[in-house]
C-alpha positions in Angstrom: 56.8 -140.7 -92.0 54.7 -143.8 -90.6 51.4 -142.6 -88.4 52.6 -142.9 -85.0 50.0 -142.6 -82.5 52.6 -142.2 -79.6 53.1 -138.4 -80.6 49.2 -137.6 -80.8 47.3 -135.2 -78.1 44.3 -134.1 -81.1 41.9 -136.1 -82.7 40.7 -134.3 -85.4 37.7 -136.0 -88.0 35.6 -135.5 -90.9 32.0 -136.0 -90.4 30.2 -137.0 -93.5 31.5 -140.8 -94.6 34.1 -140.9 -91.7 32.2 -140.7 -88.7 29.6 -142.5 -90.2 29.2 -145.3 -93.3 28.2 -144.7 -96.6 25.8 -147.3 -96.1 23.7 -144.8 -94.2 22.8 -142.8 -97.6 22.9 -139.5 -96.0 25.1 -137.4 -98.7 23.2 -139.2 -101.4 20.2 -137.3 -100.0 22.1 -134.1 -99.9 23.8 -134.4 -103.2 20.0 -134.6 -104.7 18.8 -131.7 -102.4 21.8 -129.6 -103.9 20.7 -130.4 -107.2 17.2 -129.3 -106.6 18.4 -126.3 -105.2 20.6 -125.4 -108.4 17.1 -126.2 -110.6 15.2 -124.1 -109.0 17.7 -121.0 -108.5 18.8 -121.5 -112.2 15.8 -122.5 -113.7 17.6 -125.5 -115.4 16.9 -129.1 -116.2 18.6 -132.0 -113.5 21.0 -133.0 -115.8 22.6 -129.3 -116.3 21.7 -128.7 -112.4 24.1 -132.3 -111.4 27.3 -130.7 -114.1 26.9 -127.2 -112.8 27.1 -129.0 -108.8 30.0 -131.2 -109.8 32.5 -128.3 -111.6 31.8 -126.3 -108.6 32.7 -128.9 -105.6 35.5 -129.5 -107.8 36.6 -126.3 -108.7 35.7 -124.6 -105.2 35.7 -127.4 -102.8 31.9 -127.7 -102.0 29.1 -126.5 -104.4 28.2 -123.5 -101.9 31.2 -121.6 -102.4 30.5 -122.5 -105.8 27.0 -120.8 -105.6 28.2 -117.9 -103.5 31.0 -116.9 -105.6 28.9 -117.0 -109.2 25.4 -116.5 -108.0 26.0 -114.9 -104.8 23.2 -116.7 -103.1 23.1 -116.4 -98.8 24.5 -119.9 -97.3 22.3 -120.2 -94.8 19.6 -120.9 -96.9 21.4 -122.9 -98.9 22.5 -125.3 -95.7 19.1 -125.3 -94.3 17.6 -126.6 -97.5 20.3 -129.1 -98.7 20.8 -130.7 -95.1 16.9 -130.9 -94.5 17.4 -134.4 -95.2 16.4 -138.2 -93.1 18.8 -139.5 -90.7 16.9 -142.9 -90.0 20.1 -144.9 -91.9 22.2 -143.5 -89.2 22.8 -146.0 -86.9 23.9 -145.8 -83.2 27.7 -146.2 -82.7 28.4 -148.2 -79.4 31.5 -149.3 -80.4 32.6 -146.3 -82.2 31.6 -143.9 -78.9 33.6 -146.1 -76.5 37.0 -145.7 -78.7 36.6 -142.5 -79.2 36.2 -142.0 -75.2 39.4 -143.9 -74.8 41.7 -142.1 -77.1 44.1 -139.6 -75.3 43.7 -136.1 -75.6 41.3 -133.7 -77.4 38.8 -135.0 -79.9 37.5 -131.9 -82.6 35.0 -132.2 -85.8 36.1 -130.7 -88.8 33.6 -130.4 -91.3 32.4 -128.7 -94.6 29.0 -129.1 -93.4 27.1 -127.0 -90.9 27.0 -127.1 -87.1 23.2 -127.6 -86.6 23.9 -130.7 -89.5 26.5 -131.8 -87.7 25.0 -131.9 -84.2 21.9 -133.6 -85.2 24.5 -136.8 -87.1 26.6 -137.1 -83.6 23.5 -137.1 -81.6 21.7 -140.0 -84.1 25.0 -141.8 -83.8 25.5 -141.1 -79.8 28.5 -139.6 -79.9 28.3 -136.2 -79.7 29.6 -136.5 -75.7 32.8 -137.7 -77.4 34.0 -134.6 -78.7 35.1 -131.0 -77.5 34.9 -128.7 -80.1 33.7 -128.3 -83.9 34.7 -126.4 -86.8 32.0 -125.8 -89.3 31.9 -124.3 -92.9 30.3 -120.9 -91.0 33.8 -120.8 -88.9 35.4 -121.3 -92.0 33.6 -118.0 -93.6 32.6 -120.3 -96.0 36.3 -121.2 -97.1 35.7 -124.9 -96.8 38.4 -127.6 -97.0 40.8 -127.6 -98.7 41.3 -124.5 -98.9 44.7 -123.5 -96.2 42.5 -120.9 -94.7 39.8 -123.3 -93.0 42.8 -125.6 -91.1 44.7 -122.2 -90.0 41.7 -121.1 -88.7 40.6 -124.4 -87.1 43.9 -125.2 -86.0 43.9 -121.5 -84.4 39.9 -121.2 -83.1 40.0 -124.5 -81.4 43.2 -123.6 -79.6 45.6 -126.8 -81.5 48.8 -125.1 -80.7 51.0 -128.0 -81.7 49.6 -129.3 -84.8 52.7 -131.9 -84.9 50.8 -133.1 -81.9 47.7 -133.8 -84.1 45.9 -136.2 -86.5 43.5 -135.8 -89.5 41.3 -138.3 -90.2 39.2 -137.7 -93.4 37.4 -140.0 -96.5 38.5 -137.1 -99.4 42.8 -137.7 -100.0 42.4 -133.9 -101.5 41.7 -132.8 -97.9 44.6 -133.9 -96.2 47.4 -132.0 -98.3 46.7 -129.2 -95.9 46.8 -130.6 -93.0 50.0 -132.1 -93.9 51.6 -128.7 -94.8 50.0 -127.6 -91.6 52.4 -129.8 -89.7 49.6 -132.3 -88.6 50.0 -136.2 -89.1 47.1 -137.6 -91.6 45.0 -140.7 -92.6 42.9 -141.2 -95.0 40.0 -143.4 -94.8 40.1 -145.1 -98.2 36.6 -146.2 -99.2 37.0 -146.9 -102.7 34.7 -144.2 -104.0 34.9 -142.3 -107.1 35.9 -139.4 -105.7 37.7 -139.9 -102.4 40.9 -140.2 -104.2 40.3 -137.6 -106.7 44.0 -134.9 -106.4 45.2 -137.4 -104.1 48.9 -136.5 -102.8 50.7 -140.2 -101.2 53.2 -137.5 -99.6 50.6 -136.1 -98.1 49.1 -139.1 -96.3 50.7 -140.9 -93.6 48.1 -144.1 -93.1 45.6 -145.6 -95.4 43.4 -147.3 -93.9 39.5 -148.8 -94.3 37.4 -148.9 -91.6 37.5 -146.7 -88.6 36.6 -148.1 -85.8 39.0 -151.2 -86.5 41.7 -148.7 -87.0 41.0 -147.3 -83.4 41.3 -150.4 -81.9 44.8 -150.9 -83.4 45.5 -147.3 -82.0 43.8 -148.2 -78.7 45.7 -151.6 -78.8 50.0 -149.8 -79.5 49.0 -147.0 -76.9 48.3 -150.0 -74.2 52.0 -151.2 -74.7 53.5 -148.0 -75.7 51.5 -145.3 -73.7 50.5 -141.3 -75.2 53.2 -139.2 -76.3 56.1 -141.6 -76.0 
């Protein structure tokens, strides 16, 4: 089924590469950090530290539930160290806050990363006024996308009764099969990286598209003529 804007009351997003660009090199900082912190908890060399990181976000979704279910390490250490990291690449996001303010309904953060990470990103952008709720990988117990668990409990913490009445917007195609099966329309930002494709489902994505904020405006632009939930 086409996106159709018309039937959404929930804006949900992804943080990391969605709400802000690449270009920023935030995760690049944090994928080194993670590394570092596999080194010195295994006592192996960078090389072994980066395959060890990779298998477990593939394998387990992020490389902390990786580390908690072989090594049984406590996350909050983990977070604290890996997202200890510079946000002077993040830019401010004018353009980006104002469509965000101008979409109908509920906007919601759903993120693998931590809340305190999180926070400190939509503040350096200025747009944390723009949303009303966030669902973390500590409300997740640690169960991070894409595993079913962390969308039923979003979906159910942040009080999204209709998930038919919802969208997903995420950079990682693997994410959004869930949400689909949840009942909730999808779109996958598509920024040609190695790994946002990687277990990608096309029946589980209803738009493709490459830039966010242009996207909005075409949102912005059919709810002018057609008007929310039409």
């Amino acid at each position: 089924m086409p996106f159709d804007p018309t039937r959404v009351d929930t804006w949900i997003f992804d943080l990391d590469y969605t709400l802000y660009p690449a270009s920023a090199n935030v995760f690049a900082q944090i994928d080194q950090k993670m590394g570092l912190f596999i080194e010195n908890l295994l006592g192996c060399d960078a090389a072994e530290a980066r395959r060890i990181q990779k298998m477990y976000f593939h394998d387990h979704g992020t490389t902390l539930a990786g580390l908690m279910h072989y090594h049984a390490i406590e996350p909050h250490a983990f977070l604290d160290f890996v997202h200890d990291v510079d946000l002077s690449m993040v830019a401010q996001a004018p353009r980006l806050a104002e469509r965000l303010m101008a979409l109908p309904g509920r906007r919601l953060v759903f993120t693998n990363g931590d809340a305190a990470y999180a926070a400190r990103v939509l503040d350096k952008l200025e747009i944390a006024h723009c949303f009303d709720g966030m669902w973390d990988i500590h409300a997740m117990e640690y169960r991070p996308k894409p595993e079913p668990s962390a969308y039923a409990g979003m979906l159910a913490g942040l009080g999204v009764s209709n998930p038919e009445r919802a969208v997903f917007v995420e950079d990682s195609a693997r994410n959004l099969s869930p949400a689909k099966a949840a009942g909730m329309q999808t779109v996958w930002l598509d920024l040609g990286s190695e790994w946002g494709d990687r277990a990608k489902d096309d029946a589980a994505i209803d738009l493709v598209i490459g830039d966010l904020t242009t996207w909005l405006d075409a949102v912005l632009a059919e709810l002018a003529v057609t008007g929310p939930l039409g």
